[in-house]
N, C-alpha and C positions, 0 to 999 in steps of 0.2 A: 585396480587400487594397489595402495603399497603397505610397505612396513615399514614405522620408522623405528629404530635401534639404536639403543646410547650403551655401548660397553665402559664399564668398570673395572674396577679389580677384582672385583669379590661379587658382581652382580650385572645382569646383563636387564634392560627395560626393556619393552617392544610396546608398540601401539600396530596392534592391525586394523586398518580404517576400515576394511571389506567387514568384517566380526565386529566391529566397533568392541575389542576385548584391548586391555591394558595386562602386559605380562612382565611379572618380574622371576629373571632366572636365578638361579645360587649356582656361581660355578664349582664351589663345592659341594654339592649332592647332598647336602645334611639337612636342608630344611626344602629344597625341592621346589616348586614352581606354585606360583600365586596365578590367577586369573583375575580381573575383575571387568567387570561390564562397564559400560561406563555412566551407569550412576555411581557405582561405590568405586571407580577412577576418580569421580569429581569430585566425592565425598573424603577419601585419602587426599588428595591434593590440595584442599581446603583444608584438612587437619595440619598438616606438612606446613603449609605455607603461614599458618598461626601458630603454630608451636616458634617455627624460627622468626617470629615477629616477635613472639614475648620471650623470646630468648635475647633480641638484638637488643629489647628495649630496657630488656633487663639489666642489661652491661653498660646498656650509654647513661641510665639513672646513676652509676656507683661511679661515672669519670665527673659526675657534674660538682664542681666545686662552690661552697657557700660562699657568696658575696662579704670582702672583710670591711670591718667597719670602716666609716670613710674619715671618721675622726684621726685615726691613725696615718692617714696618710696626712692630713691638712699638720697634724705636730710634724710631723716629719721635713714640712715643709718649713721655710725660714717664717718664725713667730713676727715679725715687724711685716712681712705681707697681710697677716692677716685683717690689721686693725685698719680700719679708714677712718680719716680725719679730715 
């Protein structure tokens, strides 16, 4: 079996398949090495991947612009279009 390993700048992942264990390293020494089995891997991973969905969804509500009234476009338009006869 193997390791899979995703280096960062500040932190190193490991999944070892043989321990079925998820390891997250600090390559600065101050908080030190995480383990998790993989219930509480799949349990973070769920947290992780909801956090950054109500974080995306959170951003794309405040680009949504209100529909403007559609009156203002039709004055805007030449007034003798609008009458039919």
């Amino acid at each position: 079996m193997a390791k899979i390993t995703k280096q960062l700048k500040n932190a190193t992942f490991e999944y070892d398949e043989e321990k079925k264990v998820f390891t997250l390293y600090d390559h600065d020494g101050f908080n030190g090495t995480i383990e998790l089995n993989k219930i509480y891997a799949f349990a973070f991973m769920r947290f992780v991947v909801r956090m950054a969905q109500r974080n995306w969804l959170r951003s794309s509500k405040s680009k949504i612009r209100e529909p403007q009234d559609t009156n203002e476009e039709l004055e805007a338009e030449d007034p003798n279009q609008l009458n039919l006869f």
